[in-house]
C-alpha positions as CSV (number, residue, x, y, z in Angstrom):
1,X,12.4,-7.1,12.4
2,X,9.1,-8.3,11.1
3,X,9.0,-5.2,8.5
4,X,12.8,-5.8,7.5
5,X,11.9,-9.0,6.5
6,X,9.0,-8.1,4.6
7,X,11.0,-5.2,3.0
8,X,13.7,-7.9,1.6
9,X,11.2,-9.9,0.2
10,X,9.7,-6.7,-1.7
11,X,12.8,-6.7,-3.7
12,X,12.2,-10.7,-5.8
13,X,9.0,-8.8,-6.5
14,X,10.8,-7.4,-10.4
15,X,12.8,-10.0,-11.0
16,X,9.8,-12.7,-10.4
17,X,7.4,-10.5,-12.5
18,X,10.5,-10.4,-15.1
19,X,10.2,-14.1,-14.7
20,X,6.6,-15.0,-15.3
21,X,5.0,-14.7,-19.1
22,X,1.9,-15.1,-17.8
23,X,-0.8,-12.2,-18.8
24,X,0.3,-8.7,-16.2
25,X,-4.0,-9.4,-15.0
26,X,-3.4,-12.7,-14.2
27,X,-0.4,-12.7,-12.5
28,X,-2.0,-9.6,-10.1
29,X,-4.9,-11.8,-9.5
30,X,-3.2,-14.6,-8.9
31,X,-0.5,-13.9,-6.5
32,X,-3.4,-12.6,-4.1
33,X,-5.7,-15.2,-4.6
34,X,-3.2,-18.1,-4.0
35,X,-1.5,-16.4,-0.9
36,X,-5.6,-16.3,0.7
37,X,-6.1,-19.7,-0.3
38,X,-2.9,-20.7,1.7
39,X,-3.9,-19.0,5.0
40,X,-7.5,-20.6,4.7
41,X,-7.2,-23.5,6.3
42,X,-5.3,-21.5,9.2
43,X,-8.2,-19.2,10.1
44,X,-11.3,-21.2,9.9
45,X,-12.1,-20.7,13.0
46,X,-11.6,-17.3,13.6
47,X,-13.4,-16.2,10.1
48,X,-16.8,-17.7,11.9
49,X,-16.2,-15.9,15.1
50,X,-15.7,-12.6,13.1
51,X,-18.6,-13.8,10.9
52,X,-20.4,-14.2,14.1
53,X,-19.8,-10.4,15.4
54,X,-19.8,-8.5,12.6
55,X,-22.1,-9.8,10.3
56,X,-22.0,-9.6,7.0
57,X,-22.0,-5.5,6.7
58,X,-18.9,-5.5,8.8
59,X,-17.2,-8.2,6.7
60,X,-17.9,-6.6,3.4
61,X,-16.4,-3.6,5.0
62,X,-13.1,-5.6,5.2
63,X,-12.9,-6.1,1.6
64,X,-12.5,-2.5,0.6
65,X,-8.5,-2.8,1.8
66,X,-8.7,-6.2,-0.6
67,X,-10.5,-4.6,-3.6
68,X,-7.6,-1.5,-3.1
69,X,-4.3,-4.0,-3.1
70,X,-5.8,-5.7,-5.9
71,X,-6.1,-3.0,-7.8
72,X,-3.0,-1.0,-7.0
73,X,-1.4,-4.5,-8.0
74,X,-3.3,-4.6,-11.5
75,X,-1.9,-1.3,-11.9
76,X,1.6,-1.7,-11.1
77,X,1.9,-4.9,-13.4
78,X,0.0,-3.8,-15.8
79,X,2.1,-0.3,-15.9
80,X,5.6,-1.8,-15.1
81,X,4.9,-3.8,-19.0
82,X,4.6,-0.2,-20.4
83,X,7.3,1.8,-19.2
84,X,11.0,1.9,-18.5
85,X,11.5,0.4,-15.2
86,X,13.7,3.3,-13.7
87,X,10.1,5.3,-14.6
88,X,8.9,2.9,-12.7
89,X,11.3,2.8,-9.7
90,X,11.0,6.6,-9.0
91,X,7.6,7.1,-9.3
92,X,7.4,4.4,-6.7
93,X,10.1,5.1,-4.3
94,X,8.8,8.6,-3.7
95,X,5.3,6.8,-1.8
96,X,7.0,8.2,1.6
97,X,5.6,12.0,0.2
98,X,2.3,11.2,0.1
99,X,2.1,9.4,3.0
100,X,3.9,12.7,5.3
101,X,1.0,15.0,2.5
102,X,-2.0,12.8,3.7
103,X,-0.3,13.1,7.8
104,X,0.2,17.2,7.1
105,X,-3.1,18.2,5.8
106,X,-5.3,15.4,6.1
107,X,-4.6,14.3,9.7
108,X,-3.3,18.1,10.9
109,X,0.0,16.5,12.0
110,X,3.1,18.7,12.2
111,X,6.4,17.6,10.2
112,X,9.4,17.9,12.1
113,X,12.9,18.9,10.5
114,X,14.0,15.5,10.4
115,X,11.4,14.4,7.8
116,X,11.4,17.1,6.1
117,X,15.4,16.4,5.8
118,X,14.7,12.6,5.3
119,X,12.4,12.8,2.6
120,X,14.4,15.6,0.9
121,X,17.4,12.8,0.4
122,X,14.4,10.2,-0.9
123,X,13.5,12.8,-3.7
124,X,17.2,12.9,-4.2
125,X,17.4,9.2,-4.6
126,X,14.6,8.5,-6.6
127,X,15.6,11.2,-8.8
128,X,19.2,9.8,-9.4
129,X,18.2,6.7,-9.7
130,X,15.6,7.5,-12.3
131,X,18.3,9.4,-14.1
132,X,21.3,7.0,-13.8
133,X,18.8,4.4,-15.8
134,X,18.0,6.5,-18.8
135,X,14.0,6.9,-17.5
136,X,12.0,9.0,-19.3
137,X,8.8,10.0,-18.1
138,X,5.4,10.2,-20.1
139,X,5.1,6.4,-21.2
140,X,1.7,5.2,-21.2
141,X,2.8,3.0,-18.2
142,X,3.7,6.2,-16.0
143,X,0.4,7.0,-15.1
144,X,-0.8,3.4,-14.3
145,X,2.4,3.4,-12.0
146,X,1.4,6.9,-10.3
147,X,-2.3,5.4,-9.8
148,X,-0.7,2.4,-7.9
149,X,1.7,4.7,-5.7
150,X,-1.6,6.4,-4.7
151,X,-3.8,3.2,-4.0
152,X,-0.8,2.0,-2.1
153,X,-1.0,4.8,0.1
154,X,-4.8,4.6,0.7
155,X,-4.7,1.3,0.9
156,X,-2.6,1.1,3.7
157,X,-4.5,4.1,5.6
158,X,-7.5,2.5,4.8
159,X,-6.0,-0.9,6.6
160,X,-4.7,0.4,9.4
161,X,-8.1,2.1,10.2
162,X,-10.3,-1.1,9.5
163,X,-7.9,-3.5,10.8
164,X,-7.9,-2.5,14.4
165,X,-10.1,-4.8,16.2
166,X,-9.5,-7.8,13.4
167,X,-7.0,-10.5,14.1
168,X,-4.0,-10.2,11.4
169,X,-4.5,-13.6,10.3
170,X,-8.0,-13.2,9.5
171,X,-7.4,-9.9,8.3
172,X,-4.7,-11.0,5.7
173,X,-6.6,-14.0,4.4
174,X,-9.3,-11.3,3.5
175,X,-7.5,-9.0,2.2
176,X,-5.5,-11.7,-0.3
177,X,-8.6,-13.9,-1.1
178,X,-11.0,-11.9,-1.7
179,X,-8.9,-8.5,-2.9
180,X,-7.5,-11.0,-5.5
181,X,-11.3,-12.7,-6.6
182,X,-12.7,-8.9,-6.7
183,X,-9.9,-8.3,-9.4
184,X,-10.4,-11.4,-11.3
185,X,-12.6,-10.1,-14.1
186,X,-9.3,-8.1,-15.3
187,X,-7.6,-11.1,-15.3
188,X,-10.9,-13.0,-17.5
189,X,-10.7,-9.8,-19.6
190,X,-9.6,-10.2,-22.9
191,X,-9.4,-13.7,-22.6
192,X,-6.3,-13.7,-20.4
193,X,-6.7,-16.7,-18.6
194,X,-6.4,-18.6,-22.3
195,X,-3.7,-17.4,-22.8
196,X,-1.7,-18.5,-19.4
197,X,0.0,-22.3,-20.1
198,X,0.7,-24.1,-17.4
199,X,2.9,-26.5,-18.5
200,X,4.9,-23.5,-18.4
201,X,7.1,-24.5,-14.8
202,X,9.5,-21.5,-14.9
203,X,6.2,-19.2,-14.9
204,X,4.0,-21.5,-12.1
205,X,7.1,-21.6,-10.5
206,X,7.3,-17.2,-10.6
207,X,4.0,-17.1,-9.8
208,X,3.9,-19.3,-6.6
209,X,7.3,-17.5,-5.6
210,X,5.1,-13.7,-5.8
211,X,2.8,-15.2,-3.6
212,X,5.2,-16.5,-0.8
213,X,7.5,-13.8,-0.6
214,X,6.4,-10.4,-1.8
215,X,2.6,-11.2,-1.1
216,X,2.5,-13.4,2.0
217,X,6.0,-12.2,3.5
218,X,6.1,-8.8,2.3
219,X,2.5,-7.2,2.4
220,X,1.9,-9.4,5.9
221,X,4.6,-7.4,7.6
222,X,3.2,-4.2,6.4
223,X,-0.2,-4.8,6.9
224,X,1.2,-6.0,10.6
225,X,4.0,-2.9,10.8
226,X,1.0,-0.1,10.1
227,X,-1.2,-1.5,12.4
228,X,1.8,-0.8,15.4
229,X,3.7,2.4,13.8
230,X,2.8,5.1,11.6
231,X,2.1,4.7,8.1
232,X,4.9,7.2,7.1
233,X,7.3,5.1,9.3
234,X,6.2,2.0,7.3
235,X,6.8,3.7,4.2
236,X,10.3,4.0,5.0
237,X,10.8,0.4,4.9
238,X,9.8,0.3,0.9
239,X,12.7,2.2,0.1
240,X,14.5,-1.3,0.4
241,X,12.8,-2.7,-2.4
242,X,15.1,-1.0,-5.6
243,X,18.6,-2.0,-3.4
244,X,17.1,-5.7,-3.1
245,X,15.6,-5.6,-6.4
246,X,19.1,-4.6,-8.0
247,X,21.1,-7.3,-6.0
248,X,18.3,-10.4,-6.7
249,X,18.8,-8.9,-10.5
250,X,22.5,-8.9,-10.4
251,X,22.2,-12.5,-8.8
252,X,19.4,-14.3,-10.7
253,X,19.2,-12.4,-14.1
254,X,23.5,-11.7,-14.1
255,X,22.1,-7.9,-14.3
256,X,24.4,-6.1,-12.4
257,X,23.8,-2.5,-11.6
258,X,26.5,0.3,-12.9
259,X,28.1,1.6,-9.9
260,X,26.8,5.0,-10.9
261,X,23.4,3.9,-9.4
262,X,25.3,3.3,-5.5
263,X,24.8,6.9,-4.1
264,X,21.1,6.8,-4.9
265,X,20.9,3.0,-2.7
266,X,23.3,5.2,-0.2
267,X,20.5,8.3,-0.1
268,X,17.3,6.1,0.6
269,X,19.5,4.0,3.0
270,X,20.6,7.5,4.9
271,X,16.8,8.8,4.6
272,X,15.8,6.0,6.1
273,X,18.5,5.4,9.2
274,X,17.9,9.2,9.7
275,X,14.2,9.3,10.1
276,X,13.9,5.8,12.4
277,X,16.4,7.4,14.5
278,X,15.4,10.5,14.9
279,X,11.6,9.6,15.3
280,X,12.6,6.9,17.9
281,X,14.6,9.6,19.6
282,X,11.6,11.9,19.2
C-alpha cells in the first residue's frame, strides 16, 4: 500500500518540475534538502543513538545512498531541460531491466518466465510510448537521463544494503539532508542560486510540493518497499509514474494525452499485475 502511494506521488514529479522556473540544480538540491530538514526535528533522538554506535565512519557510510539520489536527481533535471520528454519517459521506464541485469549476473539469481514475459511488455511500453510522442533519441539530455536511470538503480541497491540495521526515519533524513547539501555546489555553480527569485510563489510553491510528495512521499516508500521486497519488485511500482504523470498533466496543465498513448499505460499496467502475481504465487 505504502509503495502504491509513493508510486502516485511519482507522477506530480513532471508537472511540478514543469512548474518551477527555478535553475534545474537548484530545484534537485532543494527538494532533498528541504524534505531532511522536515524530518529533523522528528529524529533527534535517534541520530545521537546512531551517532553513538556507529561513529562517525559508519555515519559517513550512510551518505553514499544521499550523495547517489542527489546526483541521479541533478541528472534527471538537468537532462529532462534538454530533451523531448517521451526521450525522457522511455529511457526511464525501462529501470526494471537493469535492476533483473544487476539480479542475473551480479547476484547469480535465476529469471523465471514470468519476468522475462513481464519485462518484455515494459520494453513494449516504453517503446510505444516513446514513439506515440514523436521522441527522438540522441539529444544532449539523453545521456544525462540514461546516467540517472543507472544511479537510480545503484542507489537503491546500494540503500537496501546500508539501510538494514538503520531506522527508516533516521535513514531518510540522511539520505534527504545531507544527499541534497553534498549536491549543493551544482546548485552554487554558475551562480544559480542568483538567479532563483523568491517572490516568485507559483515556483516556492512547486518547489515545496517536490519535496512533500515525490521526495518525502515517493522516495520514503521506496526506500521503505526495498528494504522488505526485492529491488526488481520495487521497480515495478515506477512504472506508475508516466500513467500519473499524464493524468496530473491532463488535469493541472489541460494536457491531455492522445488516446494513441492508452495501450502503452495498458502494457506497463499488465507487466506489472503479471509479475506481482506471479512472484507472490511463486
Amino acid at each position: 500500500i505504502f509503495l502504491s502511494v509513493g508510486a502516485i506521488s511519482f507522477g506530480f514529479s513532471s508537472v511540478l518540475i514543469k512548474l518551477c522556473a527555478f535553475p534545474a540544480p537548484v530545484i534537485a538540491s532543494f527538494r532533498m534538502i528541504l524534505a531532511g530538514l522536515v524530518l529533523t526535528p522528528l529524529c533527534l533522538g535517534q541520530l545521537k543513538e546512531l551517532f553513538r554506535k556507529r561513529g562517525v565512519s559508519g555515519f559517513l557510510l550512510l551518505l553514499i545512498p544521499g550523495l547517489l539520489l542527489g546526483l541521479q536527481f541533478q541528472a534527471w533535471i538537468i537532462g529532462l531541460k534538454r530533451t523531448y520528454v517521451a526521450s525522457a519517459t522511455f529511457i526511464f521506464s525501462i529501470n526494471p531491466l537493469f535492476f533483473a541485469l544487476f539480479e542475473r549476473f551480479l547476484y547469480k539469481r535465476r529469471i523465471p518466465v514470468y519476468t522475462y514475459i513481464s519485462l518484455a511488455m515494459v520494453l513494449g511500453g516504453a517503446y510505444w510510448l516513446f514513439a506515440s510522442r514523436g521522441g527522438q533519441l540522441g539529444q544532449s539530455g539523453d545521456f544525462l537521463c540514461l546516467l540517472s536511470t543507472l544511479l537510480f538503480v545503484i542507489y537503491l541497491l546500494v540503500s537496501r544494503r546500508l539501510s538494514e540495521d538503520v531506522p527508516h526515519l533516521v535513514y531518510i533524513h540522511v539520505l534527504y539532508l545531507w544527499g541534497g547539501l553534498l549536491t549543493l555546489p551544482f546548485a552554487l555553480a554558475g551562480g544559480g542560486l542568483g538567479r532563483v527569485d523568491v517572490t516568485d510563489l507559483g515556483s516556492v510553491l512547486a518547489l515545496l510540493g517536490l519535496a512533500l510528495f515525490p521526495t518525502l512521499i515517493g522516495h520514503t516508500s521506496i526506500n521503505y518497499g526495498v528494504r522488505h521486497l526485492s529491488p526488481l519488485t520495487v521497480s515495478f511500482f515506477t512504472l506508475a509514474e508516466p500513467i500519473i504523470a499524464s493524468l496530473t498533466a491532463a488535469l493541472i496543465l489541460s494536457e491531455v494525452p492522445p488516446i494513441r498513448e492508452f495501450p502503452s499505460y495498458a502494457l506497463f499496467l499488465g507487466a506489472t499485475v503479471l509479475y506481482l502475481v506471479k512472484s507472490r504465487e511463486a
